[in-house]
C-alpha positions in Angstrom: -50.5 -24.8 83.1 -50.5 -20.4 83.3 -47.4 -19.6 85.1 -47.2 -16.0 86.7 -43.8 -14.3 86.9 -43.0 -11.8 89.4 -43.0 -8.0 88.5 -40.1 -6.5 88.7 -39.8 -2.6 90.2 -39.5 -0.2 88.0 -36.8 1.3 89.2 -35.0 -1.9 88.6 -36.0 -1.9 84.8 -35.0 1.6 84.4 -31.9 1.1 85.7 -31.1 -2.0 83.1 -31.5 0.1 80.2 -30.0 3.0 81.6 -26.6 1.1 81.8 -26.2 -0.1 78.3 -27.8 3.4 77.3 -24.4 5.1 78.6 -22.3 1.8 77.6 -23.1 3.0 74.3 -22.7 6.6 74.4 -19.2 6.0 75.9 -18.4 3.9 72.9 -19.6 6.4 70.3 -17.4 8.7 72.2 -14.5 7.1 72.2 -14.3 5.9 68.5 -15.3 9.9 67.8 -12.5 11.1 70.1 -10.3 8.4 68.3 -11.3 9.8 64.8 -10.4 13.3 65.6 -7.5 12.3 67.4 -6.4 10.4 64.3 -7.7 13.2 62.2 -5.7 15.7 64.3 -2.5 13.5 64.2 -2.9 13.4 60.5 -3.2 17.1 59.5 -1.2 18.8 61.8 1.6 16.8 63.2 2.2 13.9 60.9 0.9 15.9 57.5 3.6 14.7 55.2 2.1 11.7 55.4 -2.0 12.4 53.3 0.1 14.5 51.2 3.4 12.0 50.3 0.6 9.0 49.5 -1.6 11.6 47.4 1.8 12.5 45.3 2.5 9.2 44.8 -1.0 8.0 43.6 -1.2 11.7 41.4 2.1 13.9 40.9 4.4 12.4 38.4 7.4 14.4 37.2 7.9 14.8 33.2 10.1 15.7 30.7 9.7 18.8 29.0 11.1 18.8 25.9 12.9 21.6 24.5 12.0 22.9 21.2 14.6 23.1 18.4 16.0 25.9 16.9 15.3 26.5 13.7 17.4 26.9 10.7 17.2 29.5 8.0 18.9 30.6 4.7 20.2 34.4 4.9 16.7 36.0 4.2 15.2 34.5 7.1 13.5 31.5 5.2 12.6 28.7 6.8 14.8 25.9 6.0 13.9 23.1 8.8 11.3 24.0 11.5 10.0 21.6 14.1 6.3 21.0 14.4 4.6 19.7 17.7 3.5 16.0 17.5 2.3 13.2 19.3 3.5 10.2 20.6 1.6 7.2 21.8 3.1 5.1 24.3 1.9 2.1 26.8 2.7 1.1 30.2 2.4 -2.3 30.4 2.9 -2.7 33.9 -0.7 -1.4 34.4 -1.9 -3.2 31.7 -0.9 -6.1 33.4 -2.3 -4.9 37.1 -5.4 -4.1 35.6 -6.1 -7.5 34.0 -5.1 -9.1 37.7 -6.6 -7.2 40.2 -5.3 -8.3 43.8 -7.7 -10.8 45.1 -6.5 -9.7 48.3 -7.7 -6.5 48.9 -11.4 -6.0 50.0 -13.1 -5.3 47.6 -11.8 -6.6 44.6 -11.3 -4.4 41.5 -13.1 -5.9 38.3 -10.7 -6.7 35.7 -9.7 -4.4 33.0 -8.7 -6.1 29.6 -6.9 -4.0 27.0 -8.2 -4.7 23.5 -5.0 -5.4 21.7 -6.8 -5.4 18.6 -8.4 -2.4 18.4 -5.6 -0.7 19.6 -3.4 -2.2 17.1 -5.7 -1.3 14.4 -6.3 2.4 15.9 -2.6 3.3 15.5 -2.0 0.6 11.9 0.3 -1.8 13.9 -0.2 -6.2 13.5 -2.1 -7.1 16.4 0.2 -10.0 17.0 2.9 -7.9 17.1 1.8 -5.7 19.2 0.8 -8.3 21.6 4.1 -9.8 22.0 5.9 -6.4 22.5 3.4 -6.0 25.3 3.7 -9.4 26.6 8.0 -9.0 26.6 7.9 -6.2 28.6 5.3 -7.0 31.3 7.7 -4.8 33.9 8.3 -2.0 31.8 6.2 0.9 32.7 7.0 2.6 29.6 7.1 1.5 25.8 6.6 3.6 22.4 3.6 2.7 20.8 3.6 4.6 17.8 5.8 8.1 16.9 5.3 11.2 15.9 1.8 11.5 14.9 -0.5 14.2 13.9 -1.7 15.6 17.1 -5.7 15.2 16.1 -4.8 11.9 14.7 -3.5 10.7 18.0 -6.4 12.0 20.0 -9.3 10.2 18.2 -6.6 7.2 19.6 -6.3 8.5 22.8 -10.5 9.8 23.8 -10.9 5.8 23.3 -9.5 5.5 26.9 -7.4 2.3 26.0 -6.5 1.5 29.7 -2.5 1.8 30.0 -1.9 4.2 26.9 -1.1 7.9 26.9 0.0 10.7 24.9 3.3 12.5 24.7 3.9 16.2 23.1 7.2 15.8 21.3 8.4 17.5 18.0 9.3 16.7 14.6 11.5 18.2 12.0 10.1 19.6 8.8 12.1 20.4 5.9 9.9 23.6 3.4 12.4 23.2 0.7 12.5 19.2 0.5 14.3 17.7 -1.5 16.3 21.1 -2.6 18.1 21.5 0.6 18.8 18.0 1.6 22.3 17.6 1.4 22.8 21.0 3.0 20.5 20.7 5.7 20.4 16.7 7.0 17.9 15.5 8.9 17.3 14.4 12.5 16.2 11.3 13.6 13.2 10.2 15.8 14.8 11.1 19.0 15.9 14.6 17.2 19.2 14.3 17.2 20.9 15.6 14.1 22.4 12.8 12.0 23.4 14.3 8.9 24.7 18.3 7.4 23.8 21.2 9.3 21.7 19.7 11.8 24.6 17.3 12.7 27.2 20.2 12.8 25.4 22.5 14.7 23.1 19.9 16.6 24.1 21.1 20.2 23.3 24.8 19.3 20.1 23.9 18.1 19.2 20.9 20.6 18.7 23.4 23.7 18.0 21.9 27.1 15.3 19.7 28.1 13.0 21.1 31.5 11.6 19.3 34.3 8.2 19.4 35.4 5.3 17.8 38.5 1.9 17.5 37.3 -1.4 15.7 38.7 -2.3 13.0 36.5 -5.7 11.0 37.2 -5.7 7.1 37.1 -6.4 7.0 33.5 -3.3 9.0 32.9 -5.3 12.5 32.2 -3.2 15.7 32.9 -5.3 17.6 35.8 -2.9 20.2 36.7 0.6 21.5 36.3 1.6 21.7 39.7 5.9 23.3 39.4 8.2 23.5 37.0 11.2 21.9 38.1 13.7 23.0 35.6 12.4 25.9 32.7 13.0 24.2 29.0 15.7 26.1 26.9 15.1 26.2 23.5 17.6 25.8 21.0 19.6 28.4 19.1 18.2 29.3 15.7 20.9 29.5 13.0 21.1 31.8 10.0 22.9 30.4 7.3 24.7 31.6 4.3 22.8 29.7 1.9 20.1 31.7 -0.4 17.1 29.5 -0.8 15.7 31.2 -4.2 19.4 30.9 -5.7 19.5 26.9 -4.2 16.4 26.1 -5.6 17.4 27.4 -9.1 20.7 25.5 -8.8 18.7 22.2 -8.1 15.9 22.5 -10.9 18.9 23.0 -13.6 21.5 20.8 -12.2 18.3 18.1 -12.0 17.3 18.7 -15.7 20.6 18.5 -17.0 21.8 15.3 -15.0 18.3 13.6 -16.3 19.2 15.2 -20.3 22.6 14.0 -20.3 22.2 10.5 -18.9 24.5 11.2 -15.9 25.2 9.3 -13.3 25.3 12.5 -10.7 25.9 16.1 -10.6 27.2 18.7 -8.3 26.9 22.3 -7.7 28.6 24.8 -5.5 28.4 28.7 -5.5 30.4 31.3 -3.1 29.9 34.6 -2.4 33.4 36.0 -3.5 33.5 38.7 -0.9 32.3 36.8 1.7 33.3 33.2 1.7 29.5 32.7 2.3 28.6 29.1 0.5 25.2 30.5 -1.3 24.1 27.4 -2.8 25.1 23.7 -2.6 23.4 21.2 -4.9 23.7 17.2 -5.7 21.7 15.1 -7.8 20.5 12.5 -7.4 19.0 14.3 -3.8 16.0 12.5 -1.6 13.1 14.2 0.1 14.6 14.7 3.9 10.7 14.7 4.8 9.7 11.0 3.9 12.9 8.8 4.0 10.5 5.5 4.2 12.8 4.1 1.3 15.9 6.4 1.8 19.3 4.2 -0.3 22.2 5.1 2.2 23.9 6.4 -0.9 22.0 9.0 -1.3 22.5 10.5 1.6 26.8 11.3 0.4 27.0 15.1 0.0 29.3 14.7 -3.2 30.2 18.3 -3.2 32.4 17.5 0.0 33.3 13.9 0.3 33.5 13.1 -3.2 37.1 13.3 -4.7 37.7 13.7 -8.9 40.3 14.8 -11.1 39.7 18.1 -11.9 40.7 18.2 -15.6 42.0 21.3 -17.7 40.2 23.5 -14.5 43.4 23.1 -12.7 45.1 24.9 -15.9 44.5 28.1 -14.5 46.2 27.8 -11.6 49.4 26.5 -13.6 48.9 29.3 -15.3 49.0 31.5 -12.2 52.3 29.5 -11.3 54.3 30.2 -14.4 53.0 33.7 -13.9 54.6 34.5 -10.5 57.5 32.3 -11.5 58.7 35.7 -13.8 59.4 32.6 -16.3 56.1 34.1 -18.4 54.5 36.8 -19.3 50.9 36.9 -20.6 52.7 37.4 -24.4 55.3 34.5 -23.9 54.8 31.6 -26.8 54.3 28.4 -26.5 55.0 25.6 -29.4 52.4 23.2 -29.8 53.1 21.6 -33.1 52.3 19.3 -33.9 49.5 18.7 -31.1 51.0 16.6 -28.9 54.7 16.0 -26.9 56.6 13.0 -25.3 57.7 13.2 -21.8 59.4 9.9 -21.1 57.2 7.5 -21.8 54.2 9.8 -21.6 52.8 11.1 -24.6 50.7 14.6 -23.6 48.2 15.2 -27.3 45.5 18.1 -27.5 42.8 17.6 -29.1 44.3 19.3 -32.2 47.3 20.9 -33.4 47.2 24.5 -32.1 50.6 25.8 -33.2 52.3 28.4 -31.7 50.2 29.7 -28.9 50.6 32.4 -26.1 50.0 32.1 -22.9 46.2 33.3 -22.8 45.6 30.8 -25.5 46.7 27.6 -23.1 43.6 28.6 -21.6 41.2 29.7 -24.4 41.9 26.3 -26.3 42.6 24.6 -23.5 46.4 23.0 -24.3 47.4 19.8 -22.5 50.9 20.3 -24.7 51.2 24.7 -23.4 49.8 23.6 -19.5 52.9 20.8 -19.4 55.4 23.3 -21.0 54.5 25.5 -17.9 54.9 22.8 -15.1 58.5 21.4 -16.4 59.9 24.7 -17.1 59.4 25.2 -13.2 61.2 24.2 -10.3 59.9 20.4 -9.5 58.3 21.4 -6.3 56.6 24.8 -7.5 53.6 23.4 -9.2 52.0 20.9 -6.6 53.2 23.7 -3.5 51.7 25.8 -5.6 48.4 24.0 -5.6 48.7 23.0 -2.1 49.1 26.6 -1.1 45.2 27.1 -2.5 44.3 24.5 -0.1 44.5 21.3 -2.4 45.1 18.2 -0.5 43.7 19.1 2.4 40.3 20.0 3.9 38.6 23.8 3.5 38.1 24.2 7.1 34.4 24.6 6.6 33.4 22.2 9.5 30.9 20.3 7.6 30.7 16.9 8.4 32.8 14.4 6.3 34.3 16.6 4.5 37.2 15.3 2.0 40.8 16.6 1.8 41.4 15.4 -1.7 45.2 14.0 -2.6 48.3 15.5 -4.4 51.2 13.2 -4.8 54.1 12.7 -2.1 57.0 14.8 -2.9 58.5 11.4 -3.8 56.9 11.4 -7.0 57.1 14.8 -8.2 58.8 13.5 -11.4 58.2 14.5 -15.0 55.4 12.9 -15.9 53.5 13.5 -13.0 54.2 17.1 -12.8 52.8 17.3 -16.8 49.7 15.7 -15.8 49.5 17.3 -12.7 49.3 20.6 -15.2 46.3 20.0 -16.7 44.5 18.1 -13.9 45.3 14.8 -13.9 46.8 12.6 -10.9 45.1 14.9 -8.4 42.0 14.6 -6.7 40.1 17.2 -5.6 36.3 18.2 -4.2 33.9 20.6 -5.8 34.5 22.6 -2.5 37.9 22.8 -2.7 37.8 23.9 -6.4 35.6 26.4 -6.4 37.4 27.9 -3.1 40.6 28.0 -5.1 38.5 29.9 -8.1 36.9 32.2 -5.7 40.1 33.3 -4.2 41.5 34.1 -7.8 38.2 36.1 -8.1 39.2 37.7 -5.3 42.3 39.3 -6.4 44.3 36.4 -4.7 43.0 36.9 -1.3 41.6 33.4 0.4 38.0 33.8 2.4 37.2 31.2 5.0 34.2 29.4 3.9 31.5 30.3 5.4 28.2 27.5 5.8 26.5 30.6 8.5 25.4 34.1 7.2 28.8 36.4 7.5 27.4 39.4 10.3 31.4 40.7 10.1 34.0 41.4 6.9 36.1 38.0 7.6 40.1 38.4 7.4 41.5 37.1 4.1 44.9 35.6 3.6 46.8 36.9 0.6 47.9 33.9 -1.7 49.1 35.3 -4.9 49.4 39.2 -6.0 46.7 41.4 -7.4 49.0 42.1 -10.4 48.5 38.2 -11.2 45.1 38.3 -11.0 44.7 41.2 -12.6 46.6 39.3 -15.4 44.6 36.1 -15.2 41.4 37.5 -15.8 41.5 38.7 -19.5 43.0 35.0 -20.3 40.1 33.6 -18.1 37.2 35.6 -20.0 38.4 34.5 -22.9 37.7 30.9 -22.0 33.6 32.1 -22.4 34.3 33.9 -25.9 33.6 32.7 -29.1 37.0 31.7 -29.6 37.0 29.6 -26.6 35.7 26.2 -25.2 32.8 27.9 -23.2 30.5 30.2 -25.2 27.7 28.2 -23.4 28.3 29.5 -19.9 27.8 33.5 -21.3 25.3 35.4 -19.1 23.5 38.0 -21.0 25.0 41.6 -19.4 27.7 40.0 -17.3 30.9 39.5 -18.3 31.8 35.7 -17.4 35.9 34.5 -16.5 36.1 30.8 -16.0 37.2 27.2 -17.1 36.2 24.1 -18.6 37.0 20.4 -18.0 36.8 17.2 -19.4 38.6 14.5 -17.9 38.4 10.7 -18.2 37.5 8.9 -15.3 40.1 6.6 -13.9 39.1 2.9 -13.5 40.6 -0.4 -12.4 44.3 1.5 -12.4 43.7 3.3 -16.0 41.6 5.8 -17.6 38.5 4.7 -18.8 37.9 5.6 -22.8 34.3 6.6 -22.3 33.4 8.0 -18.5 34.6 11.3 -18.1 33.8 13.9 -15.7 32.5 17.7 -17.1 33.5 20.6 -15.5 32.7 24.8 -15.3 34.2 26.7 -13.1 34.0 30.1 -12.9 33.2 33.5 -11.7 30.5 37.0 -12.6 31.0 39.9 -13.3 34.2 40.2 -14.2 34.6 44.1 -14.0 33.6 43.2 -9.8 33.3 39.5 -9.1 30.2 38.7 -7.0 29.6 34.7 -7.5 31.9 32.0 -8.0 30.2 29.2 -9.2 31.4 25.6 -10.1 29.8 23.1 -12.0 30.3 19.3 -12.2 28.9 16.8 -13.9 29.7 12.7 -13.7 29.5 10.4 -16.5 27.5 12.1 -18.9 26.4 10.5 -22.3 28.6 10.7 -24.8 26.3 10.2 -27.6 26.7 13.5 -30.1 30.0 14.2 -28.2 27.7 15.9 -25.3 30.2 15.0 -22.5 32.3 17.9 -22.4 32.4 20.5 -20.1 31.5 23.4 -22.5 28.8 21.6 -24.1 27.0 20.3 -20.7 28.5 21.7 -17.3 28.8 25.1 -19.1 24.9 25.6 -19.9 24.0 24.8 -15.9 26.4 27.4 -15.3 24.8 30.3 -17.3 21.4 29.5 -16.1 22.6 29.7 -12.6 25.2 32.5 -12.1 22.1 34.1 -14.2 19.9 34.1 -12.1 21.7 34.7 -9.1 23.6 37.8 -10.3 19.8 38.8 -10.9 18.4 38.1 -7.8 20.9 39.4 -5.9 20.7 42.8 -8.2 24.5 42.9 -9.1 24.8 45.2 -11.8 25.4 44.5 -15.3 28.8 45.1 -16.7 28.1 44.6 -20.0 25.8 46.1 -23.0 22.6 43.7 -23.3 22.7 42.2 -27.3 19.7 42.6 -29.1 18.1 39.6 -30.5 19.0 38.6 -33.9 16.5 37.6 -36.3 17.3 34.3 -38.0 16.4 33.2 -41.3 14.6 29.8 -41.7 17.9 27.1 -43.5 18.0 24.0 -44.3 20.5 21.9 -42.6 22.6 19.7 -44.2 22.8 16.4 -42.7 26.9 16.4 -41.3 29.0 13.3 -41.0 30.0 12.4 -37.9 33.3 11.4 -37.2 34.7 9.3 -34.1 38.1 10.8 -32.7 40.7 8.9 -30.4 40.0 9.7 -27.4 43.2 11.9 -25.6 45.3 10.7 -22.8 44.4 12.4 -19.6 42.4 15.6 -19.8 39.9 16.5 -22.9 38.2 19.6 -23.4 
C-alpha cells in the first residue's frame, strides 16, 4: 500500500534548520568567548599561576660548587690543584614513577624500566648491589651513583639516557708532587674537605663559599638554560707556602734511598730557612701517594716529623754546651777529665765509647763525651739544664699550627736529680720531635735569636725573640764545625764549598721500660754555611741496621745530610764559603781483610 505524506511549506523547513543553525553558532560562541575569557584570566590577572606550574615542572635550583684554592710551594708550583669531575647520581623516586605510571590519568604514560644492569656495568658497580641501594631508597630523590669521574668517561654514561640518572660538575684534588709532598700537604676527602696537613689547617681558607643557582632542566634531566644566579660562588683562597718543591723532592729521593740501604724502619727530614723560620722541606719515609689511597695503612698517614717523640741523643750536647757557656762556669778552653772513659753517678754509670782523657770543652762535642756533657749538667744549678732546654721550646709545642703536632716531655722538676740531669746532658730521658730540634738548632744558627716557624711563604721580616747572646753563639760555632772535621764524628755530612756546623746522634731506643741493646735512633743536625747560616737541616733516622756498625749518626744520618743541605745551598745560590778541593787521584791497594770486633754497647747515648 503507497502512502502519500503531506508537503510541508517551505518556509516551514527553512525555518527548522535555521534554528539549530544559530543553536550552534551560539554554542561555538560561547565555548570561544569561554576560552578567551580563560585565556585572558590566565595571562593577565592570575599569571603567577602558567608560570608557578611551568617552574615547578622545569626550574630547579642547584648548588654551585665553589672551586678550591690552590696550594703552592714558594715559587709558585703547584702543589695540590683541583680538577673538574663528574659525578653520577640517581633519583630513584622517578625511577620508581616511571615504572608505575598512574593508571589514573587519561592517557596513561607507557612504563619506563631502568636497566639496572647495564647501568651497573656502565659505571663498574654489582648489579645486585646496585639494585638494592635503589630499591632502599624508593623516596629518596637523590643518591650517588658513582664519584668523581673523568668528565668524558661519565658522558658516554650519561648520552645513554638511563631514565632517573644525571650528572654533577664537582672537583677533585690532585697532588703534582705525589708521594713527595704527602705528609706536608694531606689530602681531602670525597666531599673536599681537608682531612689531613695543610689542607686540614688551612681548609676554610681554601674551601671558599658554595653559590646558588635556577636553571631549566627538561624531563630527562638535561640543562636547557641557566636562568639566575641566586648566590655568586666564592672561590677559595690560594696559599703560598714556605716549602721549596725542588729542595722537598731532593730531601725525599735521599731520605728514601737511605731508609731502603740501611734497613730502617722510618726516616725523617726537616729543613728551615734560618732567617726566616720558613720550613723549606719536610720529609718521612715510608710516605703514600696522596693521589690513589685505594690501599692507604692508617699508619702511614702519621707525619713523624711532628707527632713523633724520640730521645734526641748526644744532639742535645750542644745545647748543654751552650748552658755551661752562659753559666760563666766554662770557657771554650776549660778541661774536662774523662779518664778513664766512663764515671759513676749514684748508681748510674755514664761510659763513652772510649777513653778520651783530658778534654776541653770544644772536644765534648768533636768526640762526642757522655762523661764531659754530664760534668757540665752537675756542675750547674739543678734546675739550669732542663730550664735551659725548655727555654728553646723543648716540652712544649713550636707554635707552627700544624695539626697534631707533639710537645715532647722533659721531666717534672720533681725529678731533676743527679742522674737524670747527666742523662738529660747528653739526650737521654727527654723526648723531643724532629721539629722541635731542628728549631732549637736553627735559633743557635741564628745567633741565638728564635724565628716562629713558618709552614706559609714569610712576605714580612718576622720578630725574633733573643734566647741566648751572640757572644755564645759566636763561641759555639767553631766547637760545632768541628763536629764535621776529620777529627770529629761527622766528616760524612761535609758539603763541598760550604763550611758545615752541626751534631751527631746515636741513641738506643727505649723499650718495655729499658734501653734496647740493638734499636737505636741516628741523628744530624746541623746548619750551612757557617761564615752566614742559610739552612738548618736535621736528619733522623729509626732503627737502622746495625750490621757493619752502620747505625750511627755519622755513618748514616750524616750522608742524607750532605746530599741535601748540598743541594739546597745550590739551588738556592748561597755562596760558597769555602775553597772547592781538587780531586785527588787514588792509587789502586789492596785491602786487607780487617777483623771485626763486637763492642758493649754504652748506656744511654752512643755516637
Amino acid at each position: 500500500m503507497n502512502l502519500k505524506l503531506p508537503k510541508l511549506p517551505a518556509s516551514a523547513e527553512s525555518a527548522d534548520f535555521s534554528g539549530r543553525h544559530l543553536l550552534l553558532q551560539g554554542l561555538l560562541a560561547l565555548i570561544f568567548l569561554s576560552m578567551a575569557a580563560r585565556a585572558t584570566y590566565l595571562h593577565i590577572i592570575d599569571k603567577n599561576f602558567l608560570r608557578q606550574q611551568g617552574d615547578a615542572r622545569m626550574l630547579r635550583t642547584e648548588t654551585i660548587n665553589a672551586h678550591r684554592g690552590m696550594i703552592m710551594d714558594r715559587n709558585g708550583v703547584p702543589l695540590a690543584v683541583s680538577t673538574p669531575v663528574t659525578s653520577l647520581w640517581i633519583n630513584p623516586k622517578e625511577v620508581y614513577e616511571l615504572a608505575h605510571p598512574d593508571p589514573t590519568e587519561k592517557r596513561p604514560k607507557k612504563p619506563v624500566i631502568l636497566d639496572v644492569n647495564a647501568l651497573a656495568t656502565a659505571i663498574g658497580l654489582e648489579p645486585i648491589d646496585l639494585a638494592a641501594r635503589i630499591a632502599k631508597n624508593p623516596k629518596k630523590e637523590f643518591l650517588y651513583l658513582k664519584r668523581h669521574l673523568a668528565p668524558d668517561v661519565a658522558q658516554v654514561v650519561l648520552e645513554r639516557e638511563f631514565p632517573g640518572v644525571y650528572g654533577l660538575t664537582e672537583y677533585r684534588r690532585y697532588y703534582p708532587e705525589g708521594d713527595a709532598t704527602a705528609h706536608v700537604i694531606g689530602f681531602t676527602d670525597l666531599d673536599d674537605h681537608g682531612k689531613e696537613g695543610v689542607e686540614l689547617e688551612f681548609d676554610k681558607d681554601l674551601s671558599g663559599i658554595s653559590g646558588v643557582q635556577q636553571v631549566i632542566r627538561d624531563r630527562k634531566g638535561h640543562k636547557v638554560k641557566d636562568i639566575a644566579q641566586l648566590k655568586p660562588a666564592k672561590p677559595g683562597r690560594d696559599i703560598s707556602l714556605s716549602f721549596d718543591a725542588r729542595v722537598q723532592y731532593v730531601a725525599n729521593r735521599e731520605l728514601a734511598a737511605v731508609v731502603a740501604a740501611s734497613e730502617a724502619k722510618a726516616g725523617y727530614l726537616v729543613a728551615l730557612d734560618v732567617e726566616t723560620g720558613e720550613v723549606l722541606a719536610m720529609v718521612n719515609q715510608p710516605t703514600y701517594n696522596p693521589n690513589n689511597r685505594t690501599s692507604l695503612n692508617p699508619q702511614q698517614l702519621r707525619n713523624r716529623a711532628v707527632i713523633d717523640m724520640f730521645e734526641p741523643g748526644s744532639t742535645m750536647k750542644v745545647l748543654t754546651v751552650a748552658a755551661g757557656l752562659e753559666s760563666g762556669k766554662f770557657t771554650p778552653e776549660s778541661k774536662f777529665n774523662t779518664n778513664p772513659g766512663s764515671m759513676q753517678v749514684l748508681n748510674h754509670l755514664v761510659r763513652d765509647h772510649e777513653n778520651y782523657g783530658v778534654i776541653d770543652l770544644g772536644t765534648i762535642l768533636t768526640k762526642s763525651s757522655n762523661v764531659g756533657a754530664s760534668q757540665i749538667a752537675l756542675a750547674l744549678p739543678p734546675e739550669m739544664l732542663p730550664t735551659f732546654f725548655q727555654r728553646f721550646g723543648f716540652g712544649r709545642t713550636t707554635g707552627s699550627g700544624f695539626p697534631g703536632e707533639s710537645k715532647g716531655l722533659i721531666q717534672p722538676r720533681s725529678e731533676w736529680h743527679p742522674v737524670q740531669l747527666s742523662t738529660m746532658s747528653y739526650g737521654n730521658g727527654i723526648a723531643v720531635t724532629v721539629l722541635q730540634l731542628i728549631h732549637a738548632y736553627a735559633t743557635i744558627a741564628n745567633h741565638g735569636v728564635q724565628l716562629p716557624i713558618s709552614f706559609t711563604k714569610v712576605t714580612t721580616p718576622p720578630q725574633g725573640t733573643r734566647l741566648i747572646s751572640e757572644h755564645i753563639t759566636d763561641q759555639l760555632f767553631p766547637m760545632m764545625e768541628s763536629v764535621v772535621s776529620s777529627d770529629g764524628t761527622a766528616v760524612k755530612a761535609a758539603v763541598p764549598g760550604y763550611r758545615v756546623a752541626g751534631k751527631t746522634g746515636t741513641a738506643h731506643k727505649p723499650e718495655a721500660g729499658r734501653y734496647s741493646a740493638n734499636k737505636y735512633m741516628a741523628l744530624f743536625v746541623g746548619f750551612a754555611p757557617v761564615s752566614h747560616p742559610k739552612v738548618a737541616l736535621a736528619v733522623v733516622i729509626d732503627e737502622p741496621s746495625t750490621r757493619n756498625n752502620g747505625y750511627y749518626g755519622g755513618a748514616v744520618a750524616a750522608p742524607v745530610f750532605s746530599k741535601v743541605m748540598g743541594e739546597a745551598l745550590r739551588l738556592m745560590n748561597v755562596p760558597l764559603d769555602k775553597p772547592l778541593e781538587a780531586p785527588v787521584m787514588m792509587k789502586k791497594t789492596t785491602i786487607a781483610p780487617v777483623k771485626t770486633v763486637t763492642a758493649t754497647p754504652a748506656i744511654g747515648d752512643k755516637t
